[in-house]
N, C-alpha and C positions, 0 to 999 in steps of 0.2 A: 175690345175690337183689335186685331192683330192690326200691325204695322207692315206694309210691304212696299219693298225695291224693287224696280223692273228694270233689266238693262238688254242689251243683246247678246245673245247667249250665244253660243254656250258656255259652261266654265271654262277658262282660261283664253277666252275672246280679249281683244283689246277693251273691249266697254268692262269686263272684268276689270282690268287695271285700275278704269276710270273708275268706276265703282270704290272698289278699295280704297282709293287714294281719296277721294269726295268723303266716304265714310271715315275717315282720321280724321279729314281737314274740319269736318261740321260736326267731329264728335256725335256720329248716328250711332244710335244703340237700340238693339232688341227689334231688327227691324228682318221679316223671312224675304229672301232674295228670289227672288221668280226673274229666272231667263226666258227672253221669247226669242222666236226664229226672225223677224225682222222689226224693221223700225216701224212701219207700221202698223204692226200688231202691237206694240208697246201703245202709240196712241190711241189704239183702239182700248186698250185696257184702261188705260186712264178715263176716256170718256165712260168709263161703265164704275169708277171709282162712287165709295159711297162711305170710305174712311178718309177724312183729310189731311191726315198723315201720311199720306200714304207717298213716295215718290218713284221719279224714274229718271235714268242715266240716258243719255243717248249724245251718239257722236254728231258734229255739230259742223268742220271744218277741219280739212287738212294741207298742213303746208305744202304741196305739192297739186292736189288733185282741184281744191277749191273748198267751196261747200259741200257739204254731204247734202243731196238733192232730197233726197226721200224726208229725209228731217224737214228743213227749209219747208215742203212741200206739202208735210204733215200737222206743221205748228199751227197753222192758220186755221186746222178742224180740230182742234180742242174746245173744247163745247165751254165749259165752265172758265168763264173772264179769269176767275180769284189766284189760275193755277198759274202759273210765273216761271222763271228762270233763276232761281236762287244762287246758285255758284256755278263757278265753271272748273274745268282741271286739265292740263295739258298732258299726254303720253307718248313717249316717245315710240316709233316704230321702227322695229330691225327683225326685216325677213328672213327668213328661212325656208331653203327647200329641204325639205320631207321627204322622204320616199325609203321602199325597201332596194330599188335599183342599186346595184353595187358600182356603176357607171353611168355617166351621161349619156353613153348611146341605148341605153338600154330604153331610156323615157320616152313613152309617145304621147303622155298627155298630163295635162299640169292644170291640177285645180284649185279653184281659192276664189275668195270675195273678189267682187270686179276691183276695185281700187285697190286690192292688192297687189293681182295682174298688173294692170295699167301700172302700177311702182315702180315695175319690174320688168318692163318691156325692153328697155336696151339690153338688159342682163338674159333674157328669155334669148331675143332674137341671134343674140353672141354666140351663145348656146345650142342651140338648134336650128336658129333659120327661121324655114319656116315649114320644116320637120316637126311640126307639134301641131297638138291640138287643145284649145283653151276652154275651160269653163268653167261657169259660173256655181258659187254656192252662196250661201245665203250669210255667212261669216270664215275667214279663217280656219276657226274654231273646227267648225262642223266638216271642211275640210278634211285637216288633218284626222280626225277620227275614223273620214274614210280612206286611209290611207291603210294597203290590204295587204299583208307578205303572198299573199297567191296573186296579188297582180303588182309585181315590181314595177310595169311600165307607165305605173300612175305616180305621180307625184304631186305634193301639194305644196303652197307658199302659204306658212303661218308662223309664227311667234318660237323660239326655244321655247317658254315652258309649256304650251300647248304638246309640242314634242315631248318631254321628258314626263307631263304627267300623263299624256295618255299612250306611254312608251316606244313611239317612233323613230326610226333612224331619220338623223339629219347629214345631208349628202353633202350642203356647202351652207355656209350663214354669212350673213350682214352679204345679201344681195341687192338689195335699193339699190337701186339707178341715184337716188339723190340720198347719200347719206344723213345731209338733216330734215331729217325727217319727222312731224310730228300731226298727231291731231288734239284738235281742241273735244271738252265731253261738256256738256250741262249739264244741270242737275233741276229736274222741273218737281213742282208743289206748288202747295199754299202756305204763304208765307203767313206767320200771326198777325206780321207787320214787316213794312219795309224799311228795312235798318239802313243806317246810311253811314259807309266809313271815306276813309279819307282816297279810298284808291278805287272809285266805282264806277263802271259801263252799264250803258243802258242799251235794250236791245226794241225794235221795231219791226215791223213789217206794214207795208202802206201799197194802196194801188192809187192813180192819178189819170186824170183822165186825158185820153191820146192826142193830144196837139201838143204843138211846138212848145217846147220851156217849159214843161210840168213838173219835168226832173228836175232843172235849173232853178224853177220855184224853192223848192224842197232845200237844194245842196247851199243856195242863197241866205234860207234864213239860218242856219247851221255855221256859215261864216260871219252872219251877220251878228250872231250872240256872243262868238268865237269859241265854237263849239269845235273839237276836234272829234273827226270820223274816222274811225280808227280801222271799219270794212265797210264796205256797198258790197250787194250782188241781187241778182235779177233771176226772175223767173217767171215763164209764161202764166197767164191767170186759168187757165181751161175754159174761160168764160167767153172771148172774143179773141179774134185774131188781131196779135198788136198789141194787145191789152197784157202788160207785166207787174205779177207784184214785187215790191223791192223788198229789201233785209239789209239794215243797216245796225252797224254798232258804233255808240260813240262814248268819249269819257264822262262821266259825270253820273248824277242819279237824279232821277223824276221830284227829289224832295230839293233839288237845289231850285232856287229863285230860277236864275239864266236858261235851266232844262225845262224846267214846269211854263214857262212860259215862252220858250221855242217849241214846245209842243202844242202849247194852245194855239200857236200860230202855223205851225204843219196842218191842224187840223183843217183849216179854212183853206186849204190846197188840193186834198185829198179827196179821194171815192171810198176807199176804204181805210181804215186806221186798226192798228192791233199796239197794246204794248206789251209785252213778252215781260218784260221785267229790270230792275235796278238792281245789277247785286256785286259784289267785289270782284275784282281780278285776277288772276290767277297769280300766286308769286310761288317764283321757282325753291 
């Protein structure tokens, strides 16, 4: 039975990076790479999985924007418990505009992933005001590719190598508004076993129910172990108004004493419980 990758595509997307870089760090071999058009379709593939080899990349959190919503939004309908958060891998991001425009006045419209945009709004607004027109594509990646010498006055924010392999003019580079700039990637499976080294995060997602101190509950037993939370973030449930579920990371892994049993004690606070998984840290 083949082995396959799923990241978000297309080739030379930033999940490409993360990809690459996961593939060295976990030594993955013999494995066919299938890009999808978004993050949600990656989860959807997973739920239809029926090799348990099988993984997928997907972007997670970025220093500037926050969480990546759609992910966050998607982990919780992953049908099969076993599938986990194995490694994670950090990329740096340094934009570029694209275009056949042989000048800035020439551009009436600039397209790219939202969070690419949003990256790059002080640098847009500098530039044109509010002489432009924004929109959305589904990656970078897929951006640039539509970037068309018969229509100079399009422009796109993606990546140099996305430029130079699908051979586009680049107009200006390293545009971020916030030079350091980075996102965090996961890498999701079934692990055979959860290994446990000395440098590990565990990840969760919980909903609790709506009155006074439920969160306070939660953050309480956490200081109470002396557990360090290394991120929180919140997101509506779709289920009730008011009703949010959380996403937290903290250091340690589910096999230590102190984690395993501040989780058993999270549970008696919760409505709902997920654990994503125990797996090592990224090091630079």
């Amino acid at each position: 039975m083949k082995k396959e990758i799923y990241y978000l595509g297309p080739k030379t997307a930033y999940s490409d990076f993360a990809k690459e870089q996961l593939i060295k760090t976990f030594n993955l071999k013999d494995y066919q790479e299938v890009p999808m058009r978004t993050i949600t379709a990656v989860i959807s593939e997973i739920n239809k999985w029926e090799n348990p080899k099988n993984l997928a990349v997907l972007p997670i959190e970025n220093s500037i924007e926050g969480i990546v919503k759609e992910t966050i939004d998607n982990l919780s309908k992953i049908n099969d418990p076993n599938i986990k958060i194995l490694g994670e891998t950090v990329v740096n991001i340094e934009h570029c505009l694209i275009t056949y425009s042989k000048d800035f006045s020439q551009i009436k419209k600039i397209i790219s992933h939202p969070q690419a945009i949003s990256q790059c709004y002080d640098y847009i607004y500098n530039k044109f005001q509010d002489n432009i027109i924004l929109e959305s594509e589904s990656s970078t990646a897929n951006a640039v590719q539509l970037i068309d010498k018969t229509k100079p006055e399009i422009a796109a924010i993606g990546n140099e190598y996305s430029a130079r392999y699908f051979n586009k003019p680049i107009l200006d580079q390293n545009i971020n508004d916030e030079k350091f700039n980075q996102t965090r990637f996961i890498l999701l499976g079934t692990p055979d076993k959860i290994n446990k080294t000395n440098n590990d995060k565990t990840s969760i997602t919980f909903s609790t129910e709506n009155k006074p101190g439920a969160l306070c509950d939660i953050l309480t037993i956490l200081k109470e172990n002396n557990i360090n939370m290394t991120y929180i973030s919140s997101r509506p449930s779709r289920k009730s108004l008011g009703e949010y579920m959380f996403y937290i990371d903290f250091d340690g892994n589910v096999l230590d004493n102190t984690i395993s049993k501040a989780m058993f004690a999270l549970l008696q606070h919760v409505k709902t419980f997920k654990h994503l998984g125990s797996y090592p840290k990224f090091k630079e």
